[in-house]
C-alpha positions as CSV (number, residue, x, y, z in Angstrom):
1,X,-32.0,6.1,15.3
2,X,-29.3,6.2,13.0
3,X,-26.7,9.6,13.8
4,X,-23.6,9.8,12.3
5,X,-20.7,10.9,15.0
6,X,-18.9,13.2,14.0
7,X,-14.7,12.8,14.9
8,X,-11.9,15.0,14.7
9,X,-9.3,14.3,11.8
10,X,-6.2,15.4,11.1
11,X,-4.2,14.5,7.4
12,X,-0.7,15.4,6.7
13,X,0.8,14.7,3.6
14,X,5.1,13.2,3.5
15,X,6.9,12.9,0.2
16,X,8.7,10.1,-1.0
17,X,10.9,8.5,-3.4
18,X,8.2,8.4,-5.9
19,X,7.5,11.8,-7.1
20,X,4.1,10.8,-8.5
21,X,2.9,9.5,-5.1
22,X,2.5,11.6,-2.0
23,X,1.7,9.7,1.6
24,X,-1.8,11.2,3.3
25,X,-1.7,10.5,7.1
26,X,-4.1,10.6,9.5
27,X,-4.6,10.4,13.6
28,X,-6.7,6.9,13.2
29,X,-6.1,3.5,12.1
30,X,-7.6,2.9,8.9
31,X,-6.8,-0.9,8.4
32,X,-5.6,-3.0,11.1
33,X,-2.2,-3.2,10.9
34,X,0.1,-4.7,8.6
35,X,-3.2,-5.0,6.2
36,X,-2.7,-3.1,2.6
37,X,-5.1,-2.8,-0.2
38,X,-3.7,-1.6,-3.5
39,X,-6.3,-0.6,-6.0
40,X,-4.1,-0.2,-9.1
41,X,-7.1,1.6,-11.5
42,X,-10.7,2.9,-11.0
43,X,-11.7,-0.7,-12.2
44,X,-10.5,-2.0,-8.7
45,X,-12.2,0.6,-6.7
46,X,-15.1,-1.7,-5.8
47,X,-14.5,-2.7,-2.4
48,X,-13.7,1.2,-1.1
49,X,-16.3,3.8,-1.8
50,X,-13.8,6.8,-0.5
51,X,-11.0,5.0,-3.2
52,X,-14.0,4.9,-5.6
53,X,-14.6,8.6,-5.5
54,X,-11.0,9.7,-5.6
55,X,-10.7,8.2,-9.2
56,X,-14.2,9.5,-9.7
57,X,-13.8,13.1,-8.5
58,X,-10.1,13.9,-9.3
59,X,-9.1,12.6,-12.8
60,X,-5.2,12.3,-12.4
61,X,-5.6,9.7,-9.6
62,X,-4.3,6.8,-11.4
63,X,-3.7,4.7,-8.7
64,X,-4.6,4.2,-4.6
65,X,-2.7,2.3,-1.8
66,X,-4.0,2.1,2.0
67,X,-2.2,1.0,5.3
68,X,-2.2,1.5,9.0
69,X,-3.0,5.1,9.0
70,X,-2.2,6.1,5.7
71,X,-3.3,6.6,2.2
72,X,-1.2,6.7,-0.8
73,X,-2.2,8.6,-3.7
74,X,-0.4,8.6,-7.3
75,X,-1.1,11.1,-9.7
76,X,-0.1,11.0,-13.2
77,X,2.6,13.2,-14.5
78,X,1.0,16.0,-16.2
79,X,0.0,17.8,-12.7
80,X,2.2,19.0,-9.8
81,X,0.8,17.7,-6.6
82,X,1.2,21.8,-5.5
83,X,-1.5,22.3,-7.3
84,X,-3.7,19.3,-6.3
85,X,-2.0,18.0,-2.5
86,X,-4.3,20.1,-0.6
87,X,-7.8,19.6,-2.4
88,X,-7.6,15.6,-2.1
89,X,-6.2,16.1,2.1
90,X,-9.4,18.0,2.3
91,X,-11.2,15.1,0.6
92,X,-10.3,12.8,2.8
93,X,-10.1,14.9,6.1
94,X,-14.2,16.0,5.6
95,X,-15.0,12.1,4.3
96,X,-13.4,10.6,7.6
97,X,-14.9,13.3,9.9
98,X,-18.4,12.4,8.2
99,X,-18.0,8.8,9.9
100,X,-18.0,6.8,6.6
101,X,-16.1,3.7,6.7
102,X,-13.5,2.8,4.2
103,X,-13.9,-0.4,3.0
104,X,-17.6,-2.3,2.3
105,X,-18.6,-4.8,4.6
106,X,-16.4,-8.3,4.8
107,X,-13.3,-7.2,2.9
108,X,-11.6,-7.5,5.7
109,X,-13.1,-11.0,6.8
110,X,-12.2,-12.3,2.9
111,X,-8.6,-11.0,3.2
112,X,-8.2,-13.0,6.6
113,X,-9.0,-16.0,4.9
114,X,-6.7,-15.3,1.6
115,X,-4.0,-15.3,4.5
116,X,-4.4,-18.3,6.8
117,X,-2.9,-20.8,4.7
118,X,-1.7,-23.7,7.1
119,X,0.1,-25.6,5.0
120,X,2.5,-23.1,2.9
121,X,6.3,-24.2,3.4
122,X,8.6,-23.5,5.8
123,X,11.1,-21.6,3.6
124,X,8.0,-19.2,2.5
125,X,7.2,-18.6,6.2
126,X,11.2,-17.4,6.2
127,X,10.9,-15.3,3.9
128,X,8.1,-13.8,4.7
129,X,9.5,-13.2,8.1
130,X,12.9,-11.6,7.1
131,X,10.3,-9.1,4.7
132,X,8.5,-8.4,7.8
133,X,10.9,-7.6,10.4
134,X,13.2,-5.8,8.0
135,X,12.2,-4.2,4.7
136,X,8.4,-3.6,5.1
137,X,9.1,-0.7,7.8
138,X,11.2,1.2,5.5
139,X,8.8,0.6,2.4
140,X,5.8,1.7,4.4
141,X,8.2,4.6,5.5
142,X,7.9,5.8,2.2
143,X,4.2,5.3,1.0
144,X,4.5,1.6,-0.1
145,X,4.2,-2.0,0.9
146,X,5.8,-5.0,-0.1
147,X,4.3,-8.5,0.0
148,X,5.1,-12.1,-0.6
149,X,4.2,-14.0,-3.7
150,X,5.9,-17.3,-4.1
151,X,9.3,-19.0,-3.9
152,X,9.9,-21.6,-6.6
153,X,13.8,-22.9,-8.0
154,X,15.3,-20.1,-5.9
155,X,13.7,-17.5,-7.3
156,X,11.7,-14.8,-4.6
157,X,8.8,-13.1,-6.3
158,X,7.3,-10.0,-4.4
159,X,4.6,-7.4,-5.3
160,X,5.5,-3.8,-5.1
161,X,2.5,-1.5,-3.9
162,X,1.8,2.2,-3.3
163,X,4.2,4.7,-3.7
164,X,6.8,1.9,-4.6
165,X,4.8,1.0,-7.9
166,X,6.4,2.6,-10.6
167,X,8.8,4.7,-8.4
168,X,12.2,5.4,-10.2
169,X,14.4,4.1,-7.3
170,X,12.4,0.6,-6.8
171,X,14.2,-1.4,-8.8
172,X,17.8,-0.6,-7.1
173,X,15.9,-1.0,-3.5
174,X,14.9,-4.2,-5.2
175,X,17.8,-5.7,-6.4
176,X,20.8,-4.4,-4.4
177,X,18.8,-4.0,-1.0
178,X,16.1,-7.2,-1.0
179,X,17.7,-9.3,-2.9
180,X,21.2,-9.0,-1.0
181,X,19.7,-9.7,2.4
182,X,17.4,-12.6,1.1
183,X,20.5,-14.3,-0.2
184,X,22.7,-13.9,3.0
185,X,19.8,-14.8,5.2
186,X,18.8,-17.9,3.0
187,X,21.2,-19.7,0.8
188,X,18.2,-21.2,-1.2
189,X,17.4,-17.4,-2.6
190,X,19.1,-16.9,-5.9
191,X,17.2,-13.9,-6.9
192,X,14.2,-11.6,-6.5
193,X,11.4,-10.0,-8.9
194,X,9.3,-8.1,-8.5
195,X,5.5,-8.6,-10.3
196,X,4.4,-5.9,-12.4
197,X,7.2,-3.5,-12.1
């Protein structure tokens, strides 16, 4: 017998630096934690149906970040988000109350193994710690994440996603904030860019 339980949701929306993105939170883990999925354009909606029909059923979605127990949303420019904030909260609130699941099976299982990479170097691991411990919790403060890409001749590249994509401020955060602390915690880190941005 297949029944659908039912479960109480709450969603409530922060700002953030990004005045194109607003932050959706809810009172239940949607990813394990520390897990993100950015789906940039409708194109990578594939492996969420409830990010599928957000592009689908509100056309200025232009792009979608999840993590923990929060959902991203940025809208392009043309709308205010006082006009629009409270129709996609009740999107979300009545698809997670139905009981459907966010992801399709296994997309969890494939990003596990994208991760477990046993023989990546020791100044990588570093870096990835120092990200970690003391920028990701204020990115994710504001609607974003921030993830490790590759070290090579001193230079640090990261990927910027969520609300950080295309946020005004990013670029200062980036270079004065990031960048500062990589170099004074490793003497190997010359500089630090950020894919995409």
């Amino acid at each position: 017998m297949n029944t659908t339980q039912s479960k109480y949701i709450t969603v409530y929306t922060e700002s953030n630096p990004n005045p194109n993105s607003l932050k959706f939170v809810l009172n239940t883990m949607l990813v394990p934690e520390g897990v993100t999925f950015d789906f940039p354009d409708k194109q990578t909606a594939h492996k969420s149906v409830l990010v599928a029909e957000l592009f689908d059923n509100f056309d200025f979605v232009q792009r979608v970040f999840v993590m923990n127990n929060f959902i991203t949303v940025t809208k392009n420019e043309e709308i205010s988000w006082h006009d629009i904030a409270s129709s996609v909260k009740e999107y979300i609130k009545k698809y997670f109350e139905e009981g459907k699941m966010l992801l399709i099976p296994n997309v969890l299982k494939e990003y596990a193994a994208e991760l477990n990479d046993e023989n990546e170097p020791e100044i990588n691991k570093r870096i990835k710690q120092i990200l970690d411990e003391y920028i990701k919790p204020a990115v994710e403060g504001d609607g974003g994440a921030i993830s490790f890409l590759s070290f090579e001749n001193g230079l640090v590249t990261v990927q910027l996603q969520g609300a950080c994509s295309g946020c005004p401020s990013s670029s200062m955060t980036l270079k004065s904030g990031i960048e500062n602390l990589l170099k004074s915690m490793i003497p190997e880190v010359q500089s630090v860019v950020a894919e995409n941005m």
